[in-house]
C-alpha positions, 0 to 999 in steps of 0.5 A: 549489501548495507550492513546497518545495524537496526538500531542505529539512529545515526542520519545524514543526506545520503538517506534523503538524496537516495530516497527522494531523488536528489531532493533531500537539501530541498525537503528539509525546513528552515527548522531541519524538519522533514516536509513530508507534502515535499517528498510525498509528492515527489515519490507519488510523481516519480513511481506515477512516472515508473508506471508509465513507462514500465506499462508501455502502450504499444500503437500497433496493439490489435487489444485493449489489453495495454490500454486497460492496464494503464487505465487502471493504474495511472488514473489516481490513488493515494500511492500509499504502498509506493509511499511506504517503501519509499519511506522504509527504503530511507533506513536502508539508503536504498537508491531511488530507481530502485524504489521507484521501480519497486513501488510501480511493482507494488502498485501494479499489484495492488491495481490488479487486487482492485480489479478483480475485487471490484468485478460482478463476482466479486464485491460488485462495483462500478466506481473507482477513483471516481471513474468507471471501474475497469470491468464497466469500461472494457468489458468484464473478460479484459477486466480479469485479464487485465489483473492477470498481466498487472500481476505478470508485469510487477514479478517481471519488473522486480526480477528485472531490477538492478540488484543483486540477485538475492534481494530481488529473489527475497522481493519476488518471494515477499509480494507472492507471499502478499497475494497468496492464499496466506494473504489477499487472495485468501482474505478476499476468500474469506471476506465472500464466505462472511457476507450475510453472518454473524461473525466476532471481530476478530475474524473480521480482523484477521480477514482484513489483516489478510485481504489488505494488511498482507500488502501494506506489510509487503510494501514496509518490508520490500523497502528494506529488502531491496538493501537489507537481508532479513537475518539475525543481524537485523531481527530487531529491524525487521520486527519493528517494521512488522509491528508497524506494518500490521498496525497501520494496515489494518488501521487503513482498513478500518478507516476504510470501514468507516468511511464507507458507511460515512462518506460520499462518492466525492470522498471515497472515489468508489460507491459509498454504502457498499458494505451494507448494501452488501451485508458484510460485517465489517469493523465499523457494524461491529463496533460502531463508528465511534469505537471503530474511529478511536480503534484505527486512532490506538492502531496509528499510535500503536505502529508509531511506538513501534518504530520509535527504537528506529530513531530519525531514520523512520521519520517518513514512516512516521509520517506516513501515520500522521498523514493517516491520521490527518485523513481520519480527522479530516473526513470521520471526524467525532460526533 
């Protein structure tokens, strides 16, 4: 097990080998910069690759079962929980399929949380990605099936990895915990039960914290989980890597907020103006577009001082909050 102290700001190309697949001399500049568009794609390539193979399609199949589930994780995404393990998988020097197989584990959970969230009795929606939702392609009993066995298939891919049987348990444990009454489970609850209200922002807060917060700290921590115990040798560690992961979840969150009462469907990839239409309080009704903008800009600058004590082996945490930022700026931009 790697005993790296957490505030080592020791680097060297065995952390960029591991995490980005033998990559590592190629995703460096002249400068010696990290490329972030280089390992990104190369990550979003390889766990887009982990998916595929861990949800084989099988010919005989009497369902559409196999076929539904593919549908719903390989067409699209940002990869950003994938992406975000990848990153924290760097401090820890964790090997590459074992990041790779964590961060498909991840975005099967993630898809599964889609999928049901995006069903009639849900938040009711019939776009996503820019194609069909699940439900509107299938059928809405495959739909909910099809979340079922997303979930089954990302505890059996972490109980199958190639690790010690410590760390997957340590895995297992964090993704549960992510989709639990504690976490999107409960935050989806809790998002139905504001619809119509009057409600202060910090409920609004805490429910999205829950709803879609729990799995982005999920990711940031299953990527030093994998290599990492979580113990007092590490305390500082891990307590960055919360701090960062609930500033950048929520600030995703409230990005999401905006863009929803700002962009179009070519933008968002799902139906635009949903959270009105709806009368969901959301960030953005509450504070205003403009206040909810500078509140996701204080959150990303906020989860980078956060990791700031990591030194150079958070550099592709710290990109991940750059390309965040750049999509804010891009597509919310001030008035």
């Amino acid at each position: 097990m790697n005993n790296m102290q957490p505030d080592s700001t020791q680097h060297d190309d065995r952390a960029g080998v591991s995490a980005l697949g033998g990559l590592g001399a190629q995703a460096r500049g002249a400068s010696g910069r990290l490329l972030p568009e280089i390992w990104m794609q190369d990550g979003a390539k390889r766990v887009e690759q982990a998916l595929a193979r861990l949800l084989c399609s099988e010919d005989n199949s009497e369902t559409e079962l196999m076929a539904a589930m593919r549908y719903a994780t390989l067409h699209g995404g940002k990869r950003t929980r994938a992406l975000l393990c990848e990153a924290a998988g760097a401090l820890a020097d964790t090997p590459a399929h074992m990041l790779d197989d964590v961060g498909a584990a991840l975005e099967m959970m993630h898809a599964c949380t889609l999928v049901h969230d995006d069903l009639p009795a849900m938040d009711d929606d019939v776009l996503r990605r820019g194609l069909p939702t699940v439900h509107v392609k299938f059928g809405e009993a495959t739909a909910i099936l099809v979340g079922d066995a997303l979930q089954a298939h990302a505890f059996l891919t972490l109980a199958s990895l190639d690790a010690p049987g410590n760390n997957r348990i340590a895995l297992v444990r964090e993704l549960a915990q992510a989709v639990s009454a504690e976490g999107a489970a409960g935050g989806q609850a809790m998002d139905l039960s504001l619809v119509g209200k009057h409600v202060e922002l910090d409920r609004i807060v805490a429910m999205h914290r829950m709803k879609s917060g729990a799995l982005v700290r999920a990711s940031v921590r299953m990527g030093a989980l994998c290599a990492i115990a979580e113990d007092t040798a590490h305390a500082a560690l891990y307590y960055a890597l919360d701090r960062y992961s609930a500033c950048f979840g929520l600030a995703l969150q409230v990005v999401d907020d905006i863009l929803d009462a700002t962009a179009d469907a070519a933008t968002l990839g799902k139906t635009p103006g949903k959270d009105a239409a709806a009368q969901k309080p959301t960030c953005a009704s509450i504070m205003g577009l403009q206040a909810a903008r500078q509140f996701a800009l204080d959150l990303l600058r906020d989860a980078g001082e956060a990791i700031a004590p990591l030194g150079p082996r958070a550099e592709r945490l710290a990109q991940m909050l750059q390309r965040a930022k750049a999509y804010l700026v891009k597509h919310a931009p001030c008035a």
